[in-house]
C-alpha positions as a Markdown table, in Angstrom:
| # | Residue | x | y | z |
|---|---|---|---|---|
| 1 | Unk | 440.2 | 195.2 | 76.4 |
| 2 | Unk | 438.0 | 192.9 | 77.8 |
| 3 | Unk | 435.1 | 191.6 | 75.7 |
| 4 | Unk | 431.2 | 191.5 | 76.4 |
| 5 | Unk | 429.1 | 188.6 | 75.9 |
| 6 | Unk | 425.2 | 188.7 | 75.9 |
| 7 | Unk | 423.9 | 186.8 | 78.3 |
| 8 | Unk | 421.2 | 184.1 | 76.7 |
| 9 | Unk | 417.7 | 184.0 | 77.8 |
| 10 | Unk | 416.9 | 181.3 | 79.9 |
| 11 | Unk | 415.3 | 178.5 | 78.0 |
| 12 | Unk | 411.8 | 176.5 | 79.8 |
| 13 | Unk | 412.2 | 172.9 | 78.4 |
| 14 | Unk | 409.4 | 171.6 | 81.1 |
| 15 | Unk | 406.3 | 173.9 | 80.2 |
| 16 | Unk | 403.9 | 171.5 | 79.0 |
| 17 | Unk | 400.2 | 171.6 | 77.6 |
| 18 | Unk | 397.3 | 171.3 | 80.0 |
| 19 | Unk | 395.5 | 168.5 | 79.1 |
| 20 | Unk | 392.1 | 168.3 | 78.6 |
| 21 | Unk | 390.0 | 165.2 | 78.4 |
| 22 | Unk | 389.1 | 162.2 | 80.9 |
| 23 | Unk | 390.3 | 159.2 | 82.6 |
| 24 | Unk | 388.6 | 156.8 | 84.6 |
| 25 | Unk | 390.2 | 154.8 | 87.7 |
| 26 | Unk | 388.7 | 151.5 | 89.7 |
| 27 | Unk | 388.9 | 151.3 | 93.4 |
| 28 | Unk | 392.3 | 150.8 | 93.3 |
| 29 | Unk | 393.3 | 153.9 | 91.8 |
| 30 | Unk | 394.8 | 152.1 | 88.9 |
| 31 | Unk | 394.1 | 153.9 | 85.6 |
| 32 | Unk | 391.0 | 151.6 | 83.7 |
| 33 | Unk | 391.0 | 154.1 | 80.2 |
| 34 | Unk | 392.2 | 157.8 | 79.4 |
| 35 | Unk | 391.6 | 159.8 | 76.5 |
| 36 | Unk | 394.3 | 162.1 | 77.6 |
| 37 | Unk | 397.6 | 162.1 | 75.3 |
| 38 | Unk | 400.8 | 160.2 | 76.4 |
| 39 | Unk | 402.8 | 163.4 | 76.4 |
| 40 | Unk | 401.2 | 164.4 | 79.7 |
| 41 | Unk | 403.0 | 162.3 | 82.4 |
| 42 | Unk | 400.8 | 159.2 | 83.7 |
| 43 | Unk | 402.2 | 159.9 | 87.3 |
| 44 | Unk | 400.0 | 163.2 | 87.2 |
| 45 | Unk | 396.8 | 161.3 | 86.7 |
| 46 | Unk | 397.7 | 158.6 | 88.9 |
| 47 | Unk | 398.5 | 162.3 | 91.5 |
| 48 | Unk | 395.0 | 163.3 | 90.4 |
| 49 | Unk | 393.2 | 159.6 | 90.7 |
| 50 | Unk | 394.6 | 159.4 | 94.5 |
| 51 | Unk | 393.4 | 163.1 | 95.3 |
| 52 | Unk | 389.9 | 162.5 | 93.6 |
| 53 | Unk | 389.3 | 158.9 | 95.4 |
| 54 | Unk | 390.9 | 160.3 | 98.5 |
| 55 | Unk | 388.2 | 162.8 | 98.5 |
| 56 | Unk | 385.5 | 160.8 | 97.6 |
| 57 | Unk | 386.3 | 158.3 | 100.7 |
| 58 | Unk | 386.8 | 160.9 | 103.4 |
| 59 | Unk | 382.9 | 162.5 | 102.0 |
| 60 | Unk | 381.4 | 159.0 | 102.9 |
| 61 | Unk | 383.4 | 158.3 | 105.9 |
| 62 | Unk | 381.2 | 161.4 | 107.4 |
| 63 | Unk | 378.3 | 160.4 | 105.6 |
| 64 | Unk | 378.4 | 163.5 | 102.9 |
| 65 | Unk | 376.7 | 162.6 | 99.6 |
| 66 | Unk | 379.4 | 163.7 | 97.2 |
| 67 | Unk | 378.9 | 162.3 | 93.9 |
| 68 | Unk | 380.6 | 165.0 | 91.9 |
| 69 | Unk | 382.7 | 168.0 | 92.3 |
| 70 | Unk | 384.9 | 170.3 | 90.4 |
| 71 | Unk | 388.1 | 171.9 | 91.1 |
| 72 | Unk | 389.3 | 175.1 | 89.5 |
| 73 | Unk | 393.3 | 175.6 | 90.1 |
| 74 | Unk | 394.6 | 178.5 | 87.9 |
| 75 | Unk | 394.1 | 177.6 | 83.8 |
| 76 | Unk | 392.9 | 173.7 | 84.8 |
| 77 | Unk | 389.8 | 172.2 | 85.7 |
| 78 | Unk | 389.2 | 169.2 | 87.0 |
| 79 | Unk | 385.9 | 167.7 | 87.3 |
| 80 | Unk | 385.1 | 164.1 | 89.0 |
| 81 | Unk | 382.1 | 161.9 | 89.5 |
| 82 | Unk | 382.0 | 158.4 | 91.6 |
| 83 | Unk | 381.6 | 155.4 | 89.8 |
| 84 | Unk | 380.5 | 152.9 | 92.3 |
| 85 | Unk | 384.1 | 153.1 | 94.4 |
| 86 | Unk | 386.0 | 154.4 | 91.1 |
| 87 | Unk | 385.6 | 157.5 | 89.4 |
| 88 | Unk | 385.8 | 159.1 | 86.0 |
| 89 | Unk | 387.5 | 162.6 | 86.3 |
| 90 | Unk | 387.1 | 165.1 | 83.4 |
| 91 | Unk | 390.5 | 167.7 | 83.5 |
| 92 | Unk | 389.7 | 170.9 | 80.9 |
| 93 | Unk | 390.9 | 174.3 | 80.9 |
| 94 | Unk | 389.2 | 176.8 | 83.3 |
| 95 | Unk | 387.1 | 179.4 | 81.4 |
| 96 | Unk | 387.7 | 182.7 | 82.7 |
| 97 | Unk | 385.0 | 184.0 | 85.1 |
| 98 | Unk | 383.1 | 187.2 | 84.5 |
């Protein structure tokens, strides 16, 4: 007789909590202060620091004045305003539009 064994559900170990808080970043793209927690992986901001710099550089290389924008991806917000070649970038969850 052969026996039956439940299968086990499938366990997520790398769901994580979106953040919310700010950072800031110099020219450099080297992290300056954060009040985001340490369980959320510094590589992310630094991800997030290049993106937001990246994009503030490519607006003045065509002469767009961009001196804040906001992103909405899913559940996360991320919000970013120049600071004189750095930036401080605000990440929150997305309220739901109406």
């Amino acid at each position: 007789m052969a026996t039956i064994t439940p299968k086990r559900k499938p366990t997520v170990n790398n769901l994580r909590v979106l953040p919310s808080g700010s950072f800031s970043v110099d020219t450099n793209g080297s992290l300056v202060s954060t009040t985001i927690g340490q369980a959320f992986p510094r590589q992310h901001l630094q991800n997030i620091a290049t993106a937001v710099l990246q994009t503030f550089r490519s607006a003045e290389e065509v002469a767009l004045p961009l001196t804040e924008f906001s992103v909405v991806y899913g559940a996360f917000k991320i919000t970013a305003r120049e600071l004189k070649g750095g930036a401080i970038v605000f990440l929150s969850t997305a309220e739901k539009v109406k």
